[in-house]
C-alpha positions in Angstrom: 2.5 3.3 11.4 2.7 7.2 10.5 6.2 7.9 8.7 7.6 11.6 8.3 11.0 12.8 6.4 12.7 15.4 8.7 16.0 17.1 7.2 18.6 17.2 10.3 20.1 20.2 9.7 22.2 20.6 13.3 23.2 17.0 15.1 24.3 17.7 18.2 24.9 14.5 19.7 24.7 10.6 19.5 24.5 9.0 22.5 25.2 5.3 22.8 23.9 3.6 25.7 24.0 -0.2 26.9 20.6 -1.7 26.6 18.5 -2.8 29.7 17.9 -6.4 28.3 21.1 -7.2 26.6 19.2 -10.6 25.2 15.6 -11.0 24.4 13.2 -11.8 27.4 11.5 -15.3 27.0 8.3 -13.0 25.9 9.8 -11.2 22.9 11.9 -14.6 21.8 8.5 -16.2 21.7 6.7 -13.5 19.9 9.4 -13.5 17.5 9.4 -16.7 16.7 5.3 -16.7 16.6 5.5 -13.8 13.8 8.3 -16.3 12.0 5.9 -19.5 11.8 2.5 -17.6 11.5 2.1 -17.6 7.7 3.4 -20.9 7.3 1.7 -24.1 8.0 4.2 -26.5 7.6 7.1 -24.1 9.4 8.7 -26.2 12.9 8.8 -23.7 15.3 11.9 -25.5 16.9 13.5 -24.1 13.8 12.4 -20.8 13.6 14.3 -20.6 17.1 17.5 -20.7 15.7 16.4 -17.8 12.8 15.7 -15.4 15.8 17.3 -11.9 15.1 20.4 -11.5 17.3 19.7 -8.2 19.5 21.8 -5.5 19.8 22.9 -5.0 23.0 22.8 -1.5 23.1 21.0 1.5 22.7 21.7 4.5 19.6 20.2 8.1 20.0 20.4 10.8 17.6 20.1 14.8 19.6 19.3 17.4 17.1 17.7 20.4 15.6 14.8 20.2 13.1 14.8 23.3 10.6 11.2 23.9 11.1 11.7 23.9 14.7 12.3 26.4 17.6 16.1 27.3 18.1 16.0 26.3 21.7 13.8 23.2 20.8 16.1 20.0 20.9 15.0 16.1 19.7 16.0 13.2 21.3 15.4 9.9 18.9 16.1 6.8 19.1 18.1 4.6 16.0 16.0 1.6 15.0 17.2 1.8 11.4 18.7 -1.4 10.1 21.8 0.3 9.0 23.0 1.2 12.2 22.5 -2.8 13.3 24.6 -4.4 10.6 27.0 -1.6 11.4 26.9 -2.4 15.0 27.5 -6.2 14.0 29.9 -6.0 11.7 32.2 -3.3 13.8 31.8 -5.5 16.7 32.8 -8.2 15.1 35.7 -6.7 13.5 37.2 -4.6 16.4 35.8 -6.4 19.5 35.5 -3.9 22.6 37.0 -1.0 20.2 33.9 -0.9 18.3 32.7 2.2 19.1 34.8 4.2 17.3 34.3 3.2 13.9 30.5 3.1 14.5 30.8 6.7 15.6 33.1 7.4 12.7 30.1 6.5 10.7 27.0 7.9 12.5 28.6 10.6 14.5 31.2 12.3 11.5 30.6 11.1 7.9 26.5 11.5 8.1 26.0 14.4 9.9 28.7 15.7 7.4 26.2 14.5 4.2 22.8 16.1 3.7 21.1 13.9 6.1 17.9 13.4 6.7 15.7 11.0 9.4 12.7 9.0 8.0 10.8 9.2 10.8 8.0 6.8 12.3 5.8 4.7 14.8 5.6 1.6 15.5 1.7 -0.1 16.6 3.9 -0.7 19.8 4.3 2.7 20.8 2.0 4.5 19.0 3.0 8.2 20.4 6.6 7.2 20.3 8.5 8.4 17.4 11.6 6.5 16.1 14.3 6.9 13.2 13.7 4.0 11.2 16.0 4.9 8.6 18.8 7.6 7.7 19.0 9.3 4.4 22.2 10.5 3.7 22.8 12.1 -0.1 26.1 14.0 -0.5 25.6 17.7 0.1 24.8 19.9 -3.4 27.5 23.0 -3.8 26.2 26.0 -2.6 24.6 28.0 -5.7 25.3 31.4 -6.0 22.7 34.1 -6.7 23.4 36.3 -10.0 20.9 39.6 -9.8 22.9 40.9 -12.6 
């Protein structure tokens, strides 16, 4: 895993997308549960089964300008960060099909509106893939002004 702190100075855009597999395929239930059960000898894997993370049925991208970067240069990341999932869940969960717009509320006005930041990553998955595993959002510090007198 590589990790990288990138200041997002200009969001443009979050895109929310449904997710190809809504629920995990057979393959990634089992290796979940495998990854569960694998340092523990005495663990049932029948149980672990019912500890499986629920997935999130859809799909959050964050489109923005790096400082460092080319004006006419534009990211496209994925959201992987855990934040955004128990935000997902609990806006769901409270709201139903109206979720959206409190999740946007959150990741589309308040952050961008902070001093935010992207931790940056890979995964051993996709090694030349990079993801925002986490959002760093301090309040923004009151412009200083320069006295040359």
């Amino acid at each position: 895993m590589t990790l990288g702190l990138v200041p997002a100075d200009h969001v443009l855009a979050l895109e929310i997308s449904a997710a190809k597999q809504p629920q995990w395929t057979p393959d990634e239930r089992q290796k979940l549960i495998q990854q569960q059960v694998q340092g523990d000898l005495f663990a049932d894997p029948e149980a672990a089964a019912l500890r499986t993370l629920r997935k999130i049925p859809f799909n959050f991208h964050y489109r923005f300008r790096a400082p460092s970067e080319p004006i006419e240069h534009e990211n496209r990341l994925k959201i992987v960060d855990w934040e955004a999932g128990a935000l997902y869940w609990n806006v769901s969960q409270k709201h139903g099909d109206d979720w959206e717009r409190p999740f946007r509320d959150k990741f589309w006005k308040a952050l961008p509106a902070s001093d935010l930041m992207f931790l940056m990553g890979t995964i051993h998955r996709f090694p030349d893939q990079w993801l925002i595993v986490s959002v760093i959002y301090p309040p923004k510090r009151p412009q200083q002004s320069l006295d040359l007198a």
